[in-house]
C-alpha positions as CSV (number, residue, x, y, z in Angstrom):
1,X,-19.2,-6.0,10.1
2,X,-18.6,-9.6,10.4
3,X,-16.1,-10.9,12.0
4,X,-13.7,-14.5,11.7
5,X,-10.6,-15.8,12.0
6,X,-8.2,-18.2,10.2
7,X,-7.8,-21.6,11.6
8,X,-4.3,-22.5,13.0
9,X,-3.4,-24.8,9.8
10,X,0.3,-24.7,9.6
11,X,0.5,-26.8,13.2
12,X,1.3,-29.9,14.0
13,X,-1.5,-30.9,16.2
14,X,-5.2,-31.0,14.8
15,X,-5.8,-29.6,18.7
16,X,-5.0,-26.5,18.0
17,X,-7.6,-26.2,15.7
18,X,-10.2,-27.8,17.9
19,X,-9.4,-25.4,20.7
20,X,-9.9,-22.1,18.7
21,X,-13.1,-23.3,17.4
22,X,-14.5,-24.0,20.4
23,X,-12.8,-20.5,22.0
24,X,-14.1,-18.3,19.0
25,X,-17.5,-20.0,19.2
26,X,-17.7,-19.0,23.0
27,X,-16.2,-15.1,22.0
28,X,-18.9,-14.7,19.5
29,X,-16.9,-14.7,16.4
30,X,-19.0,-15.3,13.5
31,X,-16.4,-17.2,11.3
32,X,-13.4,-19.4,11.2
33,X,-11.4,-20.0,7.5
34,X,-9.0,-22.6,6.3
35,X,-6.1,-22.0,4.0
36,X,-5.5,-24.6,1.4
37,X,-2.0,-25.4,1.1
38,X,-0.7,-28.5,0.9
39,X,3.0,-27.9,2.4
40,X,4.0,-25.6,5.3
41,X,5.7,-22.2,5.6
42,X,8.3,-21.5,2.6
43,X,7.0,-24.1,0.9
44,X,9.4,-27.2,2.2
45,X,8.1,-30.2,2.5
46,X,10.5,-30.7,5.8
47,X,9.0,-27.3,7.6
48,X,5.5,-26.7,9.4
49,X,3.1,-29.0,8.0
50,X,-0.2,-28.0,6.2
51,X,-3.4,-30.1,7.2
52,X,-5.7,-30.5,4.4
53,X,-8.3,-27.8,3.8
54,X,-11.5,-30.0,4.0
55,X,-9.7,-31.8,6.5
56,X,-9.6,-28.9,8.7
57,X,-12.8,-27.6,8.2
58,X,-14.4,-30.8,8.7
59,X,-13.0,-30.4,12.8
60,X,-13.6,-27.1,13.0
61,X,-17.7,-28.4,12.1
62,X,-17.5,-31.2,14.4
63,X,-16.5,-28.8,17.1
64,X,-18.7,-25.7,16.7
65,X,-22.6,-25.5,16.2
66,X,-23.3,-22.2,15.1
67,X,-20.4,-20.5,13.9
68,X,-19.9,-20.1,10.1
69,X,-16.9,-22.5,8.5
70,X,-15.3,-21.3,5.0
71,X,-12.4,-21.6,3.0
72,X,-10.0,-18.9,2.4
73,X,-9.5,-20.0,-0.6
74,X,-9.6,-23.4,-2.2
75,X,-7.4,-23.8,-5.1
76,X,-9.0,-24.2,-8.6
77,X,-6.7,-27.1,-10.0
78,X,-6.2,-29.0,-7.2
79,X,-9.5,-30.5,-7.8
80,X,-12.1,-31.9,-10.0
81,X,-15.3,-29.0,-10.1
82,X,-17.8,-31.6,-9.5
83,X,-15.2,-33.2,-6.6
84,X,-14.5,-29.8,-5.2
85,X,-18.6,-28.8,-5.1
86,X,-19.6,-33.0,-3.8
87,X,-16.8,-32.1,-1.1
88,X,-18.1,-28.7,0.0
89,X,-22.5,-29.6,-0.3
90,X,-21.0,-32.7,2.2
91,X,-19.9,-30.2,4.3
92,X,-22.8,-28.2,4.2
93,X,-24.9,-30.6,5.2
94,X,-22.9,-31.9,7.8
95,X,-22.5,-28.1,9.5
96,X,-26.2,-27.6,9.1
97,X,-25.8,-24.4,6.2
98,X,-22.7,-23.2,8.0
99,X,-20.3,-23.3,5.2
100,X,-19.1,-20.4,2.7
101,X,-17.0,-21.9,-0.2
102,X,-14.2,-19.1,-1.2
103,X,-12.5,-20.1,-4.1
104,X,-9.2,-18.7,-6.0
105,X,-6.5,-19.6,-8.3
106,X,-3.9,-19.4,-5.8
107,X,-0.7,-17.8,-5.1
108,X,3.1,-17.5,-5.0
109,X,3.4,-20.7,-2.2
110,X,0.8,-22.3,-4.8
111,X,3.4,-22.7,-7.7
112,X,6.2,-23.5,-5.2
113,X,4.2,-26.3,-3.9
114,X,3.4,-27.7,-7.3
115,X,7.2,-27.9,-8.2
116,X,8.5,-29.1,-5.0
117,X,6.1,-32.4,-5.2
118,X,6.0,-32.7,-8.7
119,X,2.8,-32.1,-9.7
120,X,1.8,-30.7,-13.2
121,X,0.5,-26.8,-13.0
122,X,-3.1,-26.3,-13.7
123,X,-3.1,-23.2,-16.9
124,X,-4.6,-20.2,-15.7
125,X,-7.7,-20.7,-18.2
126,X,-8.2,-24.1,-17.2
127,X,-8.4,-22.6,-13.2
128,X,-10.5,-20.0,-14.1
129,X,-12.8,-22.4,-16.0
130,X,-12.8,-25.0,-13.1
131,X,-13.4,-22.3,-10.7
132,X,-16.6,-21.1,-12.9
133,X,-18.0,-24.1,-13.2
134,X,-17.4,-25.2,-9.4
135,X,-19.1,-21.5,-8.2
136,X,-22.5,-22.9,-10.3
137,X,-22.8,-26.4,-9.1
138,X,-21.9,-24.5,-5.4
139,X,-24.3,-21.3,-6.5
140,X,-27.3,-24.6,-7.2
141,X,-26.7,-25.7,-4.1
142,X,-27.5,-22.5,-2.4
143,X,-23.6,-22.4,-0.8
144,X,-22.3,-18.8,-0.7
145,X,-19.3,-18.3,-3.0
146,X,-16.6,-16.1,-2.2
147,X,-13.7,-15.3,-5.5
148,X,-10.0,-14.6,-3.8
149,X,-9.3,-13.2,-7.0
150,X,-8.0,-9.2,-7.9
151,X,-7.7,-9.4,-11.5
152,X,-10.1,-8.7,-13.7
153,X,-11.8,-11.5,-15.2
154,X,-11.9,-12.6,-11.0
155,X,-13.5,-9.7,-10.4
156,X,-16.2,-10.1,-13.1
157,X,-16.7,-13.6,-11.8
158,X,-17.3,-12.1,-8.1
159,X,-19.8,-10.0,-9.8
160,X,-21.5,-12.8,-11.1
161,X,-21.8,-15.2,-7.9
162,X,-22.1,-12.3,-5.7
163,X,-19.1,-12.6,-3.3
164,X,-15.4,-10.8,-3.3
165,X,-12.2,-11.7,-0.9
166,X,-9.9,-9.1,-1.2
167,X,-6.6,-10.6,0.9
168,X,-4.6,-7.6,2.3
169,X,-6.2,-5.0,0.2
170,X,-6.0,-1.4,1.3
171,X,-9.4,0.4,1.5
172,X,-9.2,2.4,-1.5
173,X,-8.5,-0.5,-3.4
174,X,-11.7,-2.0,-1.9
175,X,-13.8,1.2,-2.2
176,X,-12.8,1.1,-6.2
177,X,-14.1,-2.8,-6.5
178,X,-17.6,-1.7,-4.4
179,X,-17.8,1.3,-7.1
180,X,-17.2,-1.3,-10.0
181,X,-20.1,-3.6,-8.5
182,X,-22.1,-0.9,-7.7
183,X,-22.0,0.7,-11.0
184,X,-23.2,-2.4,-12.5
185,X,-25.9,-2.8,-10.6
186,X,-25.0,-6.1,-9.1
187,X,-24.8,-7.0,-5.2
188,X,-22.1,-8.7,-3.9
189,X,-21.0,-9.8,-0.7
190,X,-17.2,-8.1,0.2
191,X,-15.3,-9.6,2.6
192,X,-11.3,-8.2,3.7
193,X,-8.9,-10.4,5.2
194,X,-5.6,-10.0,6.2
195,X,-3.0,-10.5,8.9
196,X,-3.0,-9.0,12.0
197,X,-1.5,-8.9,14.9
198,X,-2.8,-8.1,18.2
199,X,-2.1,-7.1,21.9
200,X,-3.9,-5.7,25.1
201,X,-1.2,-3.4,24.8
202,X,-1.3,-1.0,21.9
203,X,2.6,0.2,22.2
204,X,3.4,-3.5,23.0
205,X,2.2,-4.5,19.7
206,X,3.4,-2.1,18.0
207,X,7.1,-2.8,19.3
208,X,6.7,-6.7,17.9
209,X,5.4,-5.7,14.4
210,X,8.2,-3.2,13.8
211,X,10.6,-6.2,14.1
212,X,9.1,-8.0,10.7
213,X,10.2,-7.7,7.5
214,X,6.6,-8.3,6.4
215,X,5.2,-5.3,8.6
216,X,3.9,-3.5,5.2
217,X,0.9,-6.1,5.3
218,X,0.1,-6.1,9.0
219,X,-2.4,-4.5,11.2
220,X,-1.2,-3.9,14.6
221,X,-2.5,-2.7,17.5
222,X,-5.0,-3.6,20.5
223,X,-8.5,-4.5,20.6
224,X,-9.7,-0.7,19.8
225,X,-7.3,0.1,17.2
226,X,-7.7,-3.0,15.4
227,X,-11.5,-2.5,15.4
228,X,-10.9,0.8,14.0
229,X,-8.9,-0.1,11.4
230,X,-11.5,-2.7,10.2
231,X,-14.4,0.1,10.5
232,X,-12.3,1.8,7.4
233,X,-12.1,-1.6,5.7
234,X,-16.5,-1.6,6.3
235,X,-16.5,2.1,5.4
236,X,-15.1,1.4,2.2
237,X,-17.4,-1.2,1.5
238,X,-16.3,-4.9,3.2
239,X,-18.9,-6.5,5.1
240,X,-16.8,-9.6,6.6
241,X,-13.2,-8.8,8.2
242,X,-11.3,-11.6,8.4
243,X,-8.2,-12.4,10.9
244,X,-5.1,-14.2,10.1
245,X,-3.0,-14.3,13.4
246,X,0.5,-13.2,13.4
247,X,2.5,-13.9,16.5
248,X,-0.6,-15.3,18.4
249,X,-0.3,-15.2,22.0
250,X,-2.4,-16.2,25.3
251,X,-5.8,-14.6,25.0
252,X,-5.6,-13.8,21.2
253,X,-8.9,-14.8,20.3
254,X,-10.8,-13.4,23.5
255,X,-9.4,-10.0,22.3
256,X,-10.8,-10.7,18.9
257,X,-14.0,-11.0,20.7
258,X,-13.8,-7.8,22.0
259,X,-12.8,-6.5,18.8
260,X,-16.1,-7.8,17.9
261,X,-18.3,-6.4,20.3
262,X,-16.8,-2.8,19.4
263,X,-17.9,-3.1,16.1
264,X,-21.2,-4.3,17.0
265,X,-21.2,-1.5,19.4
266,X,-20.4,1.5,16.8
267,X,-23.0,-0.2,14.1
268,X,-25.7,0.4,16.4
């Protein structure tokens, strides 16, 4: 299994970025994703502010050399198809064929964002049509395309560019998808990401997620357990597990390294 980690996007300081770039380059890490949001947490335009997806990705190239760079997802609507796939192929080039384009229609923060500055909602046929049309001129370009998307219709459109994201699904749910692809004979790329939260001390991380209110959608655990959980994510069929931190602390991403390295180990 492959393994990444979502850029630190809801900061103030494009440094933080920049330094867990560099950091998850070093660890062996073999991706880093950007949200696209365009205001921080709660959508409020006074809270944590959001840097710009491209934006972020664009540092995150700059810093690294080998380490893949993707979105996690960009938002059909909030731009033009042909915009969207120009911005993406200049990333592409720029990384050297490091990028992976995931793309999605969005979510509960997404409509909250579009009231609270005004702007007019794309309709869910008009997304789904913009995100078709920007997976082909992204698919002619030779990009890998990831679809954020559990309905149906996203589903059938993974099928047909050959890559999945399944945010925070449980493994059954993921085993179901691979038996949907698999029974019509088409291959396509799965990838699981989700929010996690990690400590060198199992009981220690255990203690801070049973604090949350969100703890329903959390992995906890240390290095080992969290690589074990993920090894039931690849059993049931995801070949990329993807990290969103919660409650990142000092030495974060070096444990995700060794996370890493124990599922490297166990495929071998």
């Amino acid at each position: 299994m492959y393994l990444g980690v979502c850029l630190p996007t809801f900061v103030g300081s494009v440094d933080a970025v920049t330094e867990m770039a560099t950091r998850a380059e070093q660890v062996g890490l073999d991706g880093l994703f950007a949200f696209d949001h365009l205001l921080g947490s709660g959508g409020r335009v006074a809270s944590r502010p959001a840097m710009e997806l491209t934006v972020a990705m664009s540092q995150a190239i700059a810093t690294t050399s080998t380490i893949r760079v993707g979105s996690l997802v960009a938002r059909a609507g909030l731009r033009p198809p042909a915009m969207m796939a120009h911005q993406f192929n200049t990333l592409d080039r720029i990384s050297g064929g490091r990028v992976i384009a995931g793309l999605g229609f969005g979510d509960a923060q997404s409509r909250t964002e579009y009231e609270v500055l005004g702007l007019r909602p794309t309709p869910h046929a008009e997304r789904l049509a913009w995100m078709r049309l920007t997976a082909t001129l992204l698919g002619d370009r030779g990009i890998p395309v990831w679809i954020g998307a559990s309905s149906l219709e996203g589903r059938r459109l993974a099928a047909e560019v050959g890559g999945w994201n399944a945010w925070a699904a449980a493994p059954d749910t993921i085993a179901r998808v691979a038996t949907e692809f698999d029974a019509d004979r088409v291959r396509v790329n799965i990838s699981w990401a989700g929010s996690v939260l990690v400590r060198p001390d199992a009981g220690a991380a255990q203690a801070l997620w049973a604090q949350r209110s969100d703890k329903e959608a959390i992995i906890w655990g240390d290095p080992s357990r969290i690589a074990d959980q993920l090894r039931v994510r690849q059993a049931a069929g995801a070949r990329w597990g993807i990290v969103a931190l919660v409650e990142p602390c000092a030495g974060s991403i070096e444990m995700l390294g060794e996370v890493r390295s124990l599922l490297r180990r166990r495929a071998r």
